[in-house]
C-alpha positions as CSV (number, residue, x, y, z in Angstrom):
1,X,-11.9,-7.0,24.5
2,X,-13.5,-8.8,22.1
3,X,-11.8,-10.9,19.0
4,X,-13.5,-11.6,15.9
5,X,-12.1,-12.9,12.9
6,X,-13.8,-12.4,9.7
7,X,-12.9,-14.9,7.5
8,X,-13.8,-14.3,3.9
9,X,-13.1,-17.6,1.1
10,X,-13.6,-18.3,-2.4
11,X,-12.2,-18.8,-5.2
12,X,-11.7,-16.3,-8.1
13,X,-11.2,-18.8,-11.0
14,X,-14.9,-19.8,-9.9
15,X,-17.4,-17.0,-11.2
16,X,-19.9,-16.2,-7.9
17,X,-17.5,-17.9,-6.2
18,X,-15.3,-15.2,-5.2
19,X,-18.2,-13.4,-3.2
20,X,-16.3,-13.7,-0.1
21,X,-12.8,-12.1,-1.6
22,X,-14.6,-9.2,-3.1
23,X,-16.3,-8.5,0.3
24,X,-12.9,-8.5,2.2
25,X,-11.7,-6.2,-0.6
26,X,-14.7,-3.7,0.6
27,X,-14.2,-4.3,4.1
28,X,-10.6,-3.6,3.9
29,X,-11.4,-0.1,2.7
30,X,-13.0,1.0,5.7
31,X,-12.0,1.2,9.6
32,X,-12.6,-2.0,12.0
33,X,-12.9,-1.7,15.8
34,X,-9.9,-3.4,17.4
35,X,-9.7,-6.9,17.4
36,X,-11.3,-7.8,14.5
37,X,-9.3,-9.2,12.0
38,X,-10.3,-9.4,8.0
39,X,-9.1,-12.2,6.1
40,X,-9.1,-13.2,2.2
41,X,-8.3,-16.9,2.7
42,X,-9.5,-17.4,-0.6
43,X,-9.1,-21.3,-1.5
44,X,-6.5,-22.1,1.7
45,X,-8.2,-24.0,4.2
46,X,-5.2,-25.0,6.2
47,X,-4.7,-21.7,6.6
48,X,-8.5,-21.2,7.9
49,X,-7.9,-24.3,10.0
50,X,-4.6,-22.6,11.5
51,X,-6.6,-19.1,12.1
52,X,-9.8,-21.1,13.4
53,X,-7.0,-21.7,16.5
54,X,-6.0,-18.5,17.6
55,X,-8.5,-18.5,20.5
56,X,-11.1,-15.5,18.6
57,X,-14.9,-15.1,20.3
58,X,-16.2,-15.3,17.4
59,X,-15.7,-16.2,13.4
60,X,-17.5,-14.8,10.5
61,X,-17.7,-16.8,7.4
62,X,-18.1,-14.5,4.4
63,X,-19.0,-17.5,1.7
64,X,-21.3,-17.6,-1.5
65,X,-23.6,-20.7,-0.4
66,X,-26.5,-22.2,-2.2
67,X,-29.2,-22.3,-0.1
68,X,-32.1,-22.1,-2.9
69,X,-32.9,-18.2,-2.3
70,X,-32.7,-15.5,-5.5
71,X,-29.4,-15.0,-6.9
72,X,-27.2,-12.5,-4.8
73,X,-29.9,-12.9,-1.5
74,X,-27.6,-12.1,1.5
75,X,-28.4,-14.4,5.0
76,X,-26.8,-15.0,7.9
77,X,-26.7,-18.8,8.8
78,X,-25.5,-19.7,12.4
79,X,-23.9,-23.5,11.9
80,X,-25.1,-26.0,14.4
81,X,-22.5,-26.9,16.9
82,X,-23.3,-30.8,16.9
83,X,-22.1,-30.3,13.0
84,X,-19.0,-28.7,13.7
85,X,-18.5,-30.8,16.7
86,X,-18.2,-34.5,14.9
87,X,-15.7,-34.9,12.7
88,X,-15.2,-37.6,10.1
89,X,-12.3,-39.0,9.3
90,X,-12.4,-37.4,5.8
91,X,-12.4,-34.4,7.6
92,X,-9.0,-34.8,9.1
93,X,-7.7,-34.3,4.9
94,X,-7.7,-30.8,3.5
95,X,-6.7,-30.6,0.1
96,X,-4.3,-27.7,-0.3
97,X,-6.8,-26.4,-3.4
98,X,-10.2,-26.7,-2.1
99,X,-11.9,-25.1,0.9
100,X,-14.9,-26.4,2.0
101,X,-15.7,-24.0,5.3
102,X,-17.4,-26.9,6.9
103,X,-14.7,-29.3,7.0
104,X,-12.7,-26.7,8.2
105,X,-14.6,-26.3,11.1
106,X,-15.5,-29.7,11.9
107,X,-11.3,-29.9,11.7
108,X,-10.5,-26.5,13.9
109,X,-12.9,-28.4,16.4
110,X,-11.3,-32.2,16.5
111,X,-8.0,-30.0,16.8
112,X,-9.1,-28.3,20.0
113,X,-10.4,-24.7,18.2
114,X,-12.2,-22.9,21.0
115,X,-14.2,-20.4,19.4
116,X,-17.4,-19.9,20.9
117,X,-19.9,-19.0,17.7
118,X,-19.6,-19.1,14.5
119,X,-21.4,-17.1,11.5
120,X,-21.5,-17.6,8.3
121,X,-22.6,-14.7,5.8
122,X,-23.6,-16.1,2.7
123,X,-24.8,-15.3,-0.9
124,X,-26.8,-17.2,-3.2
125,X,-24.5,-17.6,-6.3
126,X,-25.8,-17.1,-9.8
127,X,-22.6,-18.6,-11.5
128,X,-20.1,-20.8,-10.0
129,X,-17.7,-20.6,-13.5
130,X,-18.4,-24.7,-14.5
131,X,-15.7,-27.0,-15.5
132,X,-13.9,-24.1,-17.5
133,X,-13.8,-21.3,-14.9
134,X,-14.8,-18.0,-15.0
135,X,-13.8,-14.7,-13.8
136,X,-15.9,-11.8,-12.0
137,X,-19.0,-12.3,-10.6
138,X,-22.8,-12.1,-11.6
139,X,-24.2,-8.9,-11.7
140,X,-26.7,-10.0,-8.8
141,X,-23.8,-11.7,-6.7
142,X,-21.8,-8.3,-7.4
143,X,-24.7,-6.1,-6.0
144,X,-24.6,-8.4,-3.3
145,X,-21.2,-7.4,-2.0
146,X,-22.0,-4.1,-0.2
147,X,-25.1,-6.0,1.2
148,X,-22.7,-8.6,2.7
149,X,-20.2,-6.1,4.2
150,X,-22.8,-3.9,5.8
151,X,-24.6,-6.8,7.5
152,X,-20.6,-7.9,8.4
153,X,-20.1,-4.5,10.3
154,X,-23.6,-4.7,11.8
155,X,-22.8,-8.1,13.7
156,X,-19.6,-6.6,14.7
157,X,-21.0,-3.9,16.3
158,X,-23.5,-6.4,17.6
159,X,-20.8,-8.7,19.4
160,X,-18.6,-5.7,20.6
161,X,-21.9,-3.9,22.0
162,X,-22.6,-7.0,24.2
163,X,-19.3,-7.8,25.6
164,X,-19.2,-7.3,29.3
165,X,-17.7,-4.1,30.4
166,X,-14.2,-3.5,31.7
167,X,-13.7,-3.5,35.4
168,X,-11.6,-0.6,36.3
């Protein structure tokens, strides 16, 4: 059977930032094959660290990400492994209120993480909140979410459609 671990992060003090909790609040409402797992990590990245060793196939990133595309575009960005593969020694630090999901990975690797890909789902953010914070998101960002959640069940289906059949 296949594992996959969607891991959803932001932070909801942080406008557009808290894409990837509002989508694990719309995936939880709806039924998951077995072994996937749905996560709100929100701003814990030792926590994403800790999950990112439990041996899953695969990990999806559910993040808003500024990539330069129109606010609340929806693409699916597949990290390159070199990246997650060399980590600095400022990656070996987490701080206990920040997540930054590269880090993170770079970190899960050094530590011996096995997982074999890794997605990231990500929305261009209107509105990260500024120095004074900000709750809810943009309206494009919050149009965004059921975007993000369908293409989330779509590479799940993906993944568990080509893992190799049972033997009997």
């Amino acid at each position: 059977m296949t594992s996959i671990l969607v891991a959803c992060v932001g932070n909801i003090f942080n406008g557009d930032d808290a894409f990837g909790v509002e989508v694990a609040r719309r995936l939880a409402q709806i039924r998951l094959p077995n072994g996937v797992r749905v996560i709100d990590f929100g701003i814990r990245g030792i926590d994403l660290t800790y999950a990112l060793m439990d041996d899953y196939d695969a990990v999806i990133l559910v993040d808003a990400a500024q990539r330069g595309e129109a606010p609340g575009a929806v693409s699916i960005v597949e990290p390159d492994r070199v990246d997650m593969d060399d980590p600095s020694p400022d990656d070996m630090a987490l701080s206990p209120h920040d997540l930054d999901p590269a880090k993170v990975l770079r970190l899960a690797s050094a530590l011996g993480g096995s997982c074999q890909r890794v997605l990231l789902v990500a929305c261009e953010p209107l509105a990260l909140g500024g120095e004074e914070g900000v709750m809810g998101l943009s309206e494009p960002v919050a149009a965004a979410v059921g975007v993000a959640a369908e293409t989330v069940e779509e590479l799940i289906d993906a993944m568990m459609a080509a893992q190799p059949a049972s033997r009997a």
